[in-house]
N, C-alpha and C positions, 0 to 999 in steps of 0.2 A: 314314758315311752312315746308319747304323742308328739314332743319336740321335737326330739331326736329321727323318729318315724319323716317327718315332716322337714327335718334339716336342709336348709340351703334353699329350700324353695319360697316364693314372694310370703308376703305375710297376708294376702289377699285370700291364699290359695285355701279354699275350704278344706274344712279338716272332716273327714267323712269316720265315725268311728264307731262302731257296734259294741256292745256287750252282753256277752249268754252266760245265765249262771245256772248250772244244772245241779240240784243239790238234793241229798236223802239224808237220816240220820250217820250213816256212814261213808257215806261219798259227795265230794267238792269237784266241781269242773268246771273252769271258770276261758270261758275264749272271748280273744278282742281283738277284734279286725280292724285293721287301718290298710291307707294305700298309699303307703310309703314305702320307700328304698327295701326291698328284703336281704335279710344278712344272715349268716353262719350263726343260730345263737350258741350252738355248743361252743362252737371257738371263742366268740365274743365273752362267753363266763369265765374261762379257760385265761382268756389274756385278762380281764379282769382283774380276777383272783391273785394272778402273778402278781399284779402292779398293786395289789392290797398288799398282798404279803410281803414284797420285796424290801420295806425297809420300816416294815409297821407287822406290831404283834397280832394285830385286827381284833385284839382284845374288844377297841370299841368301831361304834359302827358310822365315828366319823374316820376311820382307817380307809372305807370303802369310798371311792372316787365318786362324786354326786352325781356323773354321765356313769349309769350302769348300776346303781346301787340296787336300785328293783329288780333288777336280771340277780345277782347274787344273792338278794333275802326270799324270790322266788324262791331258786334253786334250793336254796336251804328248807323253807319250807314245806316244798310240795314232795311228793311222791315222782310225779314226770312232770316234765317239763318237756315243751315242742313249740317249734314254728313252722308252720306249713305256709306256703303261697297256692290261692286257688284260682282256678283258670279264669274266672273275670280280673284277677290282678290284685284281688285283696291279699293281705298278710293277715294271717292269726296265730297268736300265742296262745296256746292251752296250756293251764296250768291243772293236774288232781290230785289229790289228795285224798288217800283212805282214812275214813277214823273208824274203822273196825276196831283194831285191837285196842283204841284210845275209848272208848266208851265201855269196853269190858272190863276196863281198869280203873273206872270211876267207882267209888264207893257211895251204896244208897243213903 
């Protein structure tokens, strides 16, 4: 995410990058702020997925373009997924994930 976030600009340029993990036995929330370029993520997974699936079974997980692969195993993963841009100019990605019903279904 940090590359790409970072794309095109000098390789001087600091790369400023946070990470909050908010976590309980049944809930994951995981945000990471950069201040880099902000983009469409729904459409960005959206065209992704196309150009996995267009001529690959995506059976395995080198099908998935190396630019973007973390945006698709997110999405697969979590529950929601988002990117906000907030008014100092930082971008964050939240990813959560419930595991409510995954721990009612683990056996003691």
């Amino acid at each position: 995410m940090v590359s790409y976030a970072h794309e095109g600009l000098s390789e001087e340029t600091p790369v400023d990058i946070e990470l909050a993990i908010n976590a309980t036995e049944k809930f994951l929330e995981l945000k990471i702020w950069d201040y880099g370029e902000p983009f469409d993520l729904l459409a960005e997974i959206d065209r992704l997925s196309r150009e996995a699936h267009k001529n690959k079974d995506f059976e395995n997980i080198d099908d998935i373009p190396t630019g973007g692969r973390g945006l698709i195993i997110a999405k697969t993963i979590a529950d929601n997924i988002r990117y906000e841009t907030s008014s100092d100019g930082r971008n964050c990605f939240v990813m959560t994930k419930s595991f409510a019903n995954f721990t009612q279904n683990i056996p003691n």
